[in-house]
Backbone bond lengths (Angstrom), bond angles and torsions (degrees), N, CA, C in turn:
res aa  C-N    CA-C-N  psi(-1)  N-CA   C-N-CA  omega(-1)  CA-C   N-CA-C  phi
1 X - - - 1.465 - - 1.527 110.24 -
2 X 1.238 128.53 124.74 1.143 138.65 162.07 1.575 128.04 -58.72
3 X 1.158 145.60 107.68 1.824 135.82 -139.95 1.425 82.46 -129.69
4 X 1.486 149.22 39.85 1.313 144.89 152.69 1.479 96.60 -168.20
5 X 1.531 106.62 138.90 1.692 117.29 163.32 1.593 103.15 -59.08
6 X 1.561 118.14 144.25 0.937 133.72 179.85 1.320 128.89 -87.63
7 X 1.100 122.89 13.59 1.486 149.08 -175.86 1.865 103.45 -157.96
8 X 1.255 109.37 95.46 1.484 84.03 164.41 1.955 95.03 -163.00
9 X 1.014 104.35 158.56 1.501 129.18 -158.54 1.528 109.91 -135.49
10 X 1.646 132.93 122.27 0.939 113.50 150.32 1.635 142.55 -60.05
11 X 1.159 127.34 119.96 1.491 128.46 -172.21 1.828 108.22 -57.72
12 X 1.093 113.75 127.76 1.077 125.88 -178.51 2.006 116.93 -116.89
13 X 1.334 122.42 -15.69 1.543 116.44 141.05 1.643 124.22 -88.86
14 X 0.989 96.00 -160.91 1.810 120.49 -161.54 1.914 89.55 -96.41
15 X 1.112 125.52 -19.29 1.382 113.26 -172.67 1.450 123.59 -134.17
16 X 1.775 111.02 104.79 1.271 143.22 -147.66 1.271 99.19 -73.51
17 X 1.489 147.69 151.56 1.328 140.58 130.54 1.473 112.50 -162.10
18 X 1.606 99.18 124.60 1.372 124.84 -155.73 1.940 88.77 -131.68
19 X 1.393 112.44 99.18 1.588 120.21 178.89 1.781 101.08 -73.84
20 X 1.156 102.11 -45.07 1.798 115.30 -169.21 1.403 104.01 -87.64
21 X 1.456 106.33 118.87 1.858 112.07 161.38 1.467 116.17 -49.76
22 X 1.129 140.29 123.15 1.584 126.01 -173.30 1.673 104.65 -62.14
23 X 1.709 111.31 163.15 1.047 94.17 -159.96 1.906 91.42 -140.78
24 X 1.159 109.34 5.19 1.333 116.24 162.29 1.519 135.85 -65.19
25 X 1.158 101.53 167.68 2.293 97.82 -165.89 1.192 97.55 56.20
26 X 1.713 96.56 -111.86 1.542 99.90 -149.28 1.840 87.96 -123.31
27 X 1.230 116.19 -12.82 1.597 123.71 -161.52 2.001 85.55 -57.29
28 X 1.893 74.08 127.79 1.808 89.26 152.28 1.437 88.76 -150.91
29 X 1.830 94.88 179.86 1.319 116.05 -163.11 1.960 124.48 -120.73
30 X 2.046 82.76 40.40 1.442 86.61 -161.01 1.585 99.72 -82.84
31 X 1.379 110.68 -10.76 1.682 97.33 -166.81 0.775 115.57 -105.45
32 X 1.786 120.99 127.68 1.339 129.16 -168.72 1.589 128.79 -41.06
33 X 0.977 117.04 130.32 1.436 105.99 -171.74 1.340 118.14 98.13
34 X 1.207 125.24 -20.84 1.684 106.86 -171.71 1.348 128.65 -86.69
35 X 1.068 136.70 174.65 1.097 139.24 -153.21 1.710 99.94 -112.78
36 X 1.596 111.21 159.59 1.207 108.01 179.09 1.493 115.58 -71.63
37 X 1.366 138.86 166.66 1.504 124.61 -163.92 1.670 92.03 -99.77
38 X 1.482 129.96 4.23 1.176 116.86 -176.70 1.554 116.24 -83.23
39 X 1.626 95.99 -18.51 1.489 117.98 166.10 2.103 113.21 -34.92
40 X 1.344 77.01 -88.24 1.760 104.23 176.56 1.466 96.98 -32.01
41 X 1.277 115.24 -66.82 1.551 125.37 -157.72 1.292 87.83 -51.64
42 X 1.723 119.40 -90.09 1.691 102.12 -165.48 1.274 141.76 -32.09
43 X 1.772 107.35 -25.33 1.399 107.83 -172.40 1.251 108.69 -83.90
44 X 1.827 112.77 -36.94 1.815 107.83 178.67 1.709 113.13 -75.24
45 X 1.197 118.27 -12.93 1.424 111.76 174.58 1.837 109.69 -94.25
46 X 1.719 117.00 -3.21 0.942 125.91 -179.88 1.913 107.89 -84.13
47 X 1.669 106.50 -46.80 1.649 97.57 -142.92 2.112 74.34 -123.58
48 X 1.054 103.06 -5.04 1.763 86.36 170.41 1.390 123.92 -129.26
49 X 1.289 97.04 -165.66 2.211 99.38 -176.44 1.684 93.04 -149.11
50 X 1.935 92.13 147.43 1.686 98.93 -172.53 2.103 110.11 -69.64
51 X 1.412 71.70 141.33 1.484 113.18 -167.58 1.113 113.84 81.65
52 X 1.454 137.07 48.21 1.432 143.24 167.05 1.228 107.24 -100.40
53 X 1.658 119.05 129.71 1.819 113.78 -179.64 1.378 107.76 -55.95
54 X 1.340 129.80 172.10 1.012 131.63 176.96 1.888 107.86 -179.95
55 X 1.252 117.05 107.55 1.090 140.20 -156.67 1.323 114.84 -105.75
56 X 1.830 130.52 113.53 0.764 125.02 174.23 1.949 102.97 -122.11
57 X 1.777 97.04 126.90 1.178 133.37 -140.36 1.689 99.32 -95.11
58 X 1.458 123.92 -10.35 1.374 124.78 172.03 1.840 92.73 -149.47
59 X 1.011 85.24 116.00 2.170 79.64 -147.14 1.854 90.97 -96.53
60 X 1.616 117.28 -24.72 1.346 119.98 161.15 1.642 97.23 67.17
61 X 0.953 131.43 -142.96 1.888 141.83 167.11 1.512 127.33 -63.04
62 X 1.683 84.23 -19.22 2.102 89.62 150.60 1.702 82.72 93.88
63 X 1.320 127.54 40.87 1.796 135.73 153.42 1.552 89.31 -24.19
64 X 1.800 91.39 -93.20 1.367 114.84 -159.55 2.060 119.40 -58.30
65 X 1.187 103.34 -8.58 1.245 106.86 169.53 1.435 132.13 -93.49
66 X 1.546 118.10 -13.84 1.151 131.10 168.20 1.960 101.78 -85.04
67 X 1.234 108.49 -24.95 1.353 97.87 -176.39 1.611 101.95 -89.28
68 X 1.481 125.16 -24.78 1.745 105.90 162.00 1.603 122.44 -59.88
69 X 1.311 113.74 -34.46 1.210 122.56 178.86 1.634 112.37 -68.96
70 X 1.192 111.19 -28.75 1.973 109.25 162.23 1.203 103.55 -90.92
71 X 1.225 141.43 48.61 1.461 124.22 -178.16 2.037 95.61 -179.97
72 X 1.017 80.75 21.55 1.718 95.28 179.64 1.444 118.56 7.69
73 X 1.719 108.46 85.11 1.156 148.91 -164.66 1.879 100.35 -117.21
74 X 1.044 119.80 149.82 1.395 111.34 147.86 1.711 119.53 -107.88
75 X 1.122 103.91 118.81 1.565 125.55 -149.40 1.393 93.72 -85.47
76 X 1.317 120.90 150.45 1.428 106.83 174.31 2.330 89.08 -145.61
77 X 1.124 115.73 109.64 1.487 108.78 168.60 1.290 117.71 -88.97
78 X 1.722 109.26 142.05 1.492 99.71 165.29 1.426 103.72 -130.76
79 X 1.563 137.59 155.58 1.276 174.89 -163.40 1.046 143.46 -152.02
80 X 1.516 140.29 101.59 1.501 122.47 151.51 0.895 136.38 -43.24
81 X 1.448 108.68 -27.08 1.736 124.51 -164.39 1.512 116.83 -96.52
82 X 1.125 114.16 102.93 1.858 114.94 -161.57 2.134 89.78 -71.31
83 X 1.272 139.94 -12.67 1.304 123.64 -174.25 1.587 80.31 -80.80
84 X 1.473 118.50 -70.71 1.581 88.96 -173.89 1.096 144.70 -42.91
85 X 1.408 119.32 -42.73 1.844 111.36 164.35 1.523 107.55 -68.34
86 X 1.141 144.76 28.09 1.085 130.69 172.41 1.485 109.29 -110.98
87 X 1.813 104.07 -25.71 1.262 115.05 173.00 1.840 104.83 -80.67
88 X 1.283 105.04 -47.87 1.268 91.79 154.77 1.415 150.73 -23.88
89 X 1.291 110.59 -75.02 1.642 118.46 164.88 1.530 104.30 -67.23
90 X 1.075 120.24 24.25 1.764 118.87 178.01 1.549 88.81 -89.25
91 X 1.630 103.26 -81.02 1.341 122.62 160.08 1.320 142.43 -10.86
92 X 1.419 96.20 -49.35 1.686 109.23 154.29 1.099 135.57 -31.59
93 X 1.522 104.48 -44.02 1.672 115.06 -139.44 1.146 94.28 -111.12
94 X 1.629 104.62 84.71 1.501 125.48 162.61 1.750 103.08 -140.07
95 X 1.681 84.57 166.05 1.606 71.96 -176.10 1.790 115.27 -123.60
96 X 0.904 115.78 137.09 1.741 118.78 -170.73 1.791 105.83 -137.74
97 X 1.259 86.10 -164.68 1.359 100.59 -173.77 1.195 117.90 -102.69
98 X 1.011 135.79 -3.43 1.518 130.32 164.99 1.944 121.56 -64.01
99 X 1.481 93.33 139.80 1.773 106.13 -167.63 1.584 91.35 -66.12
100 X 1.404 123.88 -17.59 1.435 102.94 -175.20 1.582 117.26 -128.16
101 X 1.167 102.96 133.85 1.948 119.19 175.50 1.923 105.40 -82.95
102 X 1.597 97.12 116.43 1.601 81.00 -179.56 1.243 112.22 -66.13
103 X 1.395 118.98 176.65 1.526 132.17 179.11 1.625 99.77 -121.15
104 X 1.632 112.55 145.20 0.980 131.95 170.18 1.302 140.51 -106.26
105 X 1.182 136.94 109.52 1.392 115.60 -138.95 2.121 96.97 -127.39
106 X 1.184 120.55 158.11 1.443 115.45 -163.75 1.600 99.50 -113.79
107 X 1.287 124.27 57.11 1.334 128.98 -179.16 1.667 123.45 -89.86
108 X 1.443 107.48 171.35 1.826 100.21 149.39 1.360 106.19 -112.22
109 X 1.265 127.49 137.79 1.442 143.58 -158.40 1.625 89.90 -75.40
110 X 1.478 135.46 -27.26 1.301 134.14 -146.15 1.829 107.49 -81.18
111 X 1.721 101.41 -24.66 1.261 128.88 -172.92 1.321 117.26 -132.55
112 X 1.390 131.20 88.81 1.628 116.76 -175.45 1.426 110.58 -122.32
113 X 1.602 129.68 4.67 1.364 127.66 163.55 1.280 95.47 -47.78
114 X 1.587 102.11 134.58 1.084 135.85 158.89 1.352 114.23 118.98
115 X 1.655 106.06 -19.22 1.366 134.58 -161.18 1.410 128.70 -90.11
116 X 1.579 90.18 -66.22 1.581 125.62 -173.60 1.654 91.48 -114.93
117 X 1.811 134.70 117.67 0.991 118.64 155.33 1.718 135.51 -51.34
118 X 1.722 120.45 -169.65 1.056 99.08 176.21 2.483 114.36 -89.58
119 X 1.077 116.09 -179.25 1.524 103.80 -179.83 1.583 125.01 30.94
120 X 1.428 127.85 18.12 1.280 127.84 174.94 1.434 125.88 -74.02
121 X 1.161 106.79 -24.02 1.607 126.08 -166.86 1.444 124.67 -91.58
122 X 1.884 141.43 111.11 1.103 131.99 -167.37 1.540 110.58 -72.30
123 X 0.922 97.04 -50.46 1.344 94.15 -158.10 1.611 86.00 -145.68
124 X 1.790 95.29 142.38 2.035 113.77 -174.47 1.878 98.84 -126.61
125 X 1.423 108.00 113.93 1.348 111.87 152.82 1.507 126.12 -94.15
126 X 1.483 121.75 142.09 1.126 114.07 -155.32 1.856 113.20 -149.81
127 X 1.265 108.64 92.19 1.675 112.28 -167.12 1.353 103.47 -121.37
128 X 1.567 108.04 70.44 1.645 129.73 175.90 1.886 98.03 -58.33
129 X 1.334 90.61 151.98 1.534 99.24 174.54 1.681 102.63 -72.64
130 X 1.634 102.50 162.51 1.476 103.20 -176.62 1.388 109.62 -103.32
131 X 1.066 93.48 91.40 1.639 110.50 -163.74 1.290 130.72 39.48
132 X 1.436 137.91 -87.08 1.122 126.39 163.59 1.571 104.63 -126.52
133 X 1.431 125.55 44.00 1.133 113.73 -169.57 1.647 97.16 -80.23
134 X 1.648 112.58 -48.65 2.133 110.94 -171.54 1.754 76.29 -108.78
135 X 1.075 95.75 122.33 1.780 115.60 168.98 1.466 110.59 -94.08
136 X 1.449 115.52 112.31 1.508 129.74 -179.97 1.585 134.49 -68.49
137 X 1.679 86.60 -22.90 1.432 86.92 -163.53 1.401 106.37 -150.12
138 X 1.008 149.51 -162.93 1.737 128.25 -171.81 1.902 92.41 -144.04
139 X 1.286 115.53 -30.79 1.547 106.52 -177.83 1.723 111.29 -155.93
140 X 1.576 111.91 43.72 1.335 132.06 170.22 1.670 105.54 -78.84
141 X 1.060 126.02 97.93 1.579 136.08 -154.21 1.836 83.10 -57.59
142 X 1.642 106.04 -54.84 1.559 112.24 -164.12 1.791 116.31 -94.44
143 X 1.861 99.51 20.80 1.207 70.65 155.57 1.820 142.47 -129.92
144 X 1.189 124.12 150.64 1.798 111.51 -158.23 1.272 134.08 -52.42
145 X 1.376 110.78 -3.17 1.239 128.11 -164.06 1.570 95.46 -82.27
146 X 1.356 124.84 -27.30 1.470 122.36 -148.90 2.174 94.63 -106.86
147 X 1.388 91.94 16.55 1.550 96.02 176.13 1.246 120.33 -127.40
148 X 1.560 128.33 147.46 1.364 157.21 -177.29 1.723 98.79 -58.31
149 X 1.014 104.86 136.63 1.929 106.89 172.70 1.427 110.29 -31.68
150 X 1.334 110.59 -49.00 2.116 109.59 -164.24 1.239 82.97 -73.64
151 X 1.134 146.84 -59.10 1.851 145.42 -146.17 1.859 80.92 -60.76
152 X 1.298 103.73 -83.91 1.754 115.65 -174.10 1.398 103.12 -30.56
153 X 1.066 148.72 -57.59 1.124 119.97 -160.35 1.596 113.49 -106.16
154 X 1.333 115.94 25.76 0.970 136.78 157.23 1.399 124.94 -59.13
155 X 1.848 98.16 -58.85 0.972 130.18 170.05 1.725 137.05 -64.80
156 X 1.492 80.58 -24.89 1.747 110.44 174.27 2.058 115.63 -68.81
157 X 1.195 89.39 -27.23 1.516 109.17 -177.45 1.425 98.92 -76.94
158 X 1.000 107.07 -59.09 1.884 108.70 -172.46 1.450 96.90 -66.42
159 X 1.584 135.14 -64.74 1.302 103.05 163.99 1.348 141.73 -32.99
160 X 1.163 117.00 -44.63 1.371 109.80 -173.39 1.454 125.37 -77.47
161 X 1.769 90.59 -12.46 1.983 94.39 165.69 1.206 120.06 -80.26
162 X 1.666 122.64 -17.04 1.290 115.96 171.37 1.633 109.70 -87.86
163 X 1.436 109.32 -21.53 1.990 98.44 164.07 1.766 121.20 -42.09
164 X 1.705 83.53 -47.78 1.547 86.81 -178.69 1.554 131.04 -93.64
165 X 1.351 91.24 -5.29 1.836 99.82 150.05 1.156 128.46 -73.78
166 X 1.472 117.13 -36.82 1.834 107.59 -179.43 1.770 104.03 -109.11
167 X 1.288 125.11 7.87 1.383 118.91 168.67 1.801 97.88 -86.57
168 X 1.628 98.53 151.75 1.092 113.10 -154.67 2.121 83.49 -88.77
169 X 1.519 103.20 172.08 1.118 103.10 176.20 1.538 121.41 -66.90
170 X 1.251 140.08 165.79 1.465 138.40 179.74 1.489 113.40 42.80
171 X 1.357 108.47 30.74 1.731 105.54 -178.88 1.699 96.11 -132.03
172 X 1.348 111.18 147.71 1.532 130.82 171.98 1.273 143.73 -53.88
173 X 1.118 123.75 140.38 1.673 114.99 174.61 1.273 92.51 -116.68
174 X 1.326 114.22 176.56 1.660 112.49 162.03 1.687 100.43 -173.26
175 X 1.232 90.89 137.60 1.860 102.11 -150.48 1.841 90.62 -125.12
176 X 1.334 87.12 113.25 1.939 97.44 168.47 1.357 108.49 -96.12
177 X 1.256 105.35 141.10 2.081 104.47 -159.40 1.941 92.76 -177.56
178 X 1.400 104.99 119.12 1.683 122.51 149.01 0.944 111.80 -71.56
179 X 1.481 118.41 175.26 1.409 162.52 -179.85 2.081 91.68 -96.57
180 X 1.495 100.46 152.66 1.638 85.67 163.82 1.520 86.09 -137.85
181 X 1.474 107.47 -177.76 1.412 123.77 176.68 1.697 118.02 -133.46
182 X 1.628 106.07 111.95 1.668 93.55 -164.86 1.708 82.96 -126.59
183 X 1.753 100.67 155.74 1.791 95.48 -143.10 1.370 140.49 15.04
184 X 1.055 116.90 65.31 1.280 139.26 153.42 1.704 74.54 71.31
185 X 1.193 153.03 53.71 1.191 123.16 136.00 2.120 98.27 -137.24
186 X 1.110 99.70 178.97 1.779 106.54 -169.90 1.242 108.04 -89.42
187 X 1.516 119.56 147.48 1.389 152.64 147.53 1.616 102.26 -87.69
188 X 1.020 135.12 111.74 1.259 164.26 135.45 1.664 108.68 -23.63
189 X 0.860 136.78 35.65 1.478 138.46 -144.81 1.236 89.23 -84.35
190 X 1.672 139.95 -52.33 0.993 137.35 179.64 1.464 139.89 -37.74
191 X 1.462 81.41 -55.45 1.532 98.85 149.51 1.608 149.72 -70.15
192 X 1.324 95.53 -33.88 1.448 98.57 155.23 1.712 120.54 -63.65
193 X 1.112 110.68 -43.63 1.671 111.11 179.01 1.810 110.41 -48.20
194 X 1.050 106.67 -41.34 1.541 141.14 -173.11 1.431 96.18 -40.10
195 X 1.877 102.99 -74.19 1.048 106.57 178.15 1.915 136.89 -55.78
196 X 1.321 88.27 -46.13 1.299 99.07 175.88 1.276 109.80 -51.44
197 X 1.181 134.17 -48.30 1.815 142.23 -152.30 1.814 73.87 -78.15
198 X 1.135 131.61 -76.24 1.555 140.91 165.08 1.399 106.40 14.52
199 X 1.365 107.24 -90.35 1.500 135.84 -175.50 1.595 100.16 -64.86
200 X 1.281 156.43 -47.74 1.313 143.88 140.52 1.614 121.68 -7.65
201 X 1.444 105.61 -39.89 1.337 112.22 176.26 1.478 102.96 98.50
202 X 1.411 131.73 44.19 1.316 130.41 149.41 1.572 103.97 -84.38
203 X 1.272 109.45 -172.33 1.727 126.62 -172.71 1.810 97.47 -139.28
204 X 1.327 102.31 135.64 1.256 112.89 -148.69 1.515 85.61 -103.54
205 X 2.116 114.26 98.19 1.378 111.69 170.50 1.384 136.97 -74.94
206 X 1.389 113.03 -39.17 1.222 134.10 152.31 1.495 145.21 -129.21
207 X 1.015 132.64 154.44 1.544 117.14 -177.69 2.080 93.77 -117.38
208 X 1.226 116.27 104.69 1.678 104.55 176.33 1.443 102.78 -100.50
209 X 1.497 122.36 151.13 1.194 138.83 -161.57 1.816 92.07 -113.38
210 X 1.195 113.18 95.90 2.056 119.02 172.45 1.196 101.06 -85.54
211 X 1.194 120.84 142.17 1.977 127.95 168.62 1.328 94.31 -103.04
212 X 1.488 99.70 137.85 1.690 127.20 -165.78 1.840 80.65 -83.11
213 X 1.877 102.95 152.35 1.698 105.62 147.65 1.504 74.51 -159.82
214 X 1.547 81.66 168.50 1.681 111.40 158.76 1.571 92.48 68.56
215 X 1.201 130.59 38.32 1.429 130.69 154.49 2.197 117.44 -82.07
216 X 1.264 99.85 111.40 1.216 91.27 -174.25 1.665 129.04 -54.33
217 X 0.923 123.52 -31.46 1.470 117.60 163.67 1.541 127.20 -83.85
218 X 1.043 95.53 37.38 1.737 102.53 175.71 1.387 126.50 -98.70
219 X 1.192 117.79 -21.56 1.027 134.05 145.26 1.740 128.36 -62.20
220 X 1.216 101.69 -33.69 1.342 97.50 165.97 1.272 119.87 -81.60
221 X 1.501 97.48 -33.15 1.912 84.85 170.60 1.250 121.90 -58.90
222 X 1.367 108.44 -40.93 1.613 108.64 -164.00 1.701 124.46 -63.40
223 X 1.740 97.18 -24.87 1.716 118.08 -176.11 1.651 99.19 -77.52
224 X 1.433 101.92 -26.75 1.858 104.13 -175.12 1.688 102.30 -52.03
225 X 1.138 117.92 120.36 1.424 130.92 -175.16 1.814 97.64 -69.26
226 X 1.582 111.22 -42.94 0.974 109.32 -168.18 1.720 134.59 -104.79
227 X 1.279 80.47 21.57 1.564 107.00 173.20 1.739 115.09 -60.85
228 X 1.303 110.22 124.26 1.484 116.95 -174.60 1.089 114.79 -127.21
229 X 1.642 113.10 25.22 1.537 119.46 163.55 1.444 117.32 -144.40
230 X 1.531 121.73 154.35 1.234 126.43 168.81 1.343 122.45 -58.14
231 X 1.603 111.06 117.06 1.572 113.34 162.32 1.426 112.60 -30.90
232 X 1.395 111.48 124.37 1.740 112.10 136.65 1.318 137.47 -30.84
233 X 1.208 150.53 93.74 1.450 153.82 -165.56 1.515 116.17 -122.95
234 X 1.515 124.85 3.85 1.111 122.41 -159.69 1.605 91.47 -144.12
235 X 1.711 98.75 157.78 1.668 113.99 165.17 1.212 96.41 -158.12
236 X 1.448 109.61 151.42 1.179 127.42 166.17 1.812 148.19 -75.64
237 X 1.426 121.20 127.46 1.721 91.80 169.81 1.310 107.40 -133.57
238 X 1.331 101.15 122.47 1.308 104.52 -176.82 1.191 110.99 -101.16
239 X 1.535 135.11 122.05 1.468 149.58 163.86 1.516 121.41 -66.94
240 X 1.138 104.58 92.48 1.579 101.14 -175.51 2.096 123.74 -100.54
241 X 0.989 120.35 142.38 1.301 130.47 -176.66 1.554 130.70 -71.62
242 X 1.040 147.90 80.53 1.629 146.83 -178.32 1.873 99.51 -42.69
């Protein structure tokens, strides 16, 4: 098993593009939605140092948690969805050198008193579903996927007040989030998140520009003869400040 990509570089502009799913440890790229693991990597080797918590808040197949565990982080996942932490701790179960095994926890990110103390946390990654565009779960009361834009970003607000309750002061969040398109014209989703985290009272560190691939309907758009808008190719990460 290979426990580092064999080509890899920290990114040093605002504009990401990773064509290849990483394919090291255990990271694959079967589950809908996830992000490439080169993502995670730059940002925890960017905004932290080993053995710093670092919490990923929709933890999905556990991307960002296999990459604290190569980079000796103490990982902390959270989920509504018990198939994802199950795929999760699948993922896990390799063995390296890091002093710490992440922990997985079966929460809703929207509410974690009781859970997550307050200022404990270095650094928060965060790749919420885009509202209900890929639906996760069919009757998860708490989870976002199964909601309309106004419901979602409803919900996005109350998350983002508990980001900035248990992130420690002068330490990072960083929120991966598209644009969507409902009748062929855009929801701004990106931007709305933006704001909200904004108005919460974070400090807006960066805005990075990621190029989308390997989206399954892209191909169908493109063959659509009668398509009268530009594909989606882009997502956002915005790095925000406590």
């Amino acid at each position: 098993m290979e426990y580092k990509p064999k080509q890899f570089k920290l990114e040093d502009t605002t504009i990401w593009k990773f064509k290849e799913r990483g394919n090291w440890a255990t990271h694959k790229g079967d589950y809908r939605g996830n992000c490439p693991p080169q993502v995670p990597r730059n940002l925890i080797l960017k905004y932290t140092k080993e053995g710093d918590i670092v919490l990923d808040t929709f933890c999905g197949s556990g991307t960002t948690l296999i990459e604290t565990k190569l980079l000796n982080r103490k990982g902390v996942g959270i989920d509504v969805n018990v198939k994802a932490l199950r795929i999760s701790k699948e993922r896990l179960n390799f063995k390296s050198n890091n002093l710490y095994e992440p922990k997985l926890i079966k929460a809703d990110s929207t509410n974690l008193r009781g859970i997550v103390p307050n200022k404990c946390i270095d650094f928060i990654f965060a790749h919420p579903p885009y509202a209900n565009i890929i639906k996760y779960s069919d009757n998860i009361k708490e989870d976002l996927s199964r909601l309309d834009v106004n419901d979602f970003l409803n919900q996005i607000k109350l998350f983002s007040m508990e980001c900035f309750r248990i992130l420690k002061k002068d330490k990072y969040c960083a929120v991966l989030i598209g644009d969507i398109r409902k009748n062929k014209n855009i929801i701004p989703l990106g931007f709305y998140i933006m704001n909200i985290f904004n108005q919460t009272g974070f400090t807006l560190k960066e805005i990075i520009i990621k190029e989308q691939h390997n989206c399954k309907k892209t191909d169908y758009w493109r063959q659509n003869k009668n398509r009268d808008f530009y594909l989606l190719a882009h997502e956002y990460i915005f790095v925000l400040k406590k």
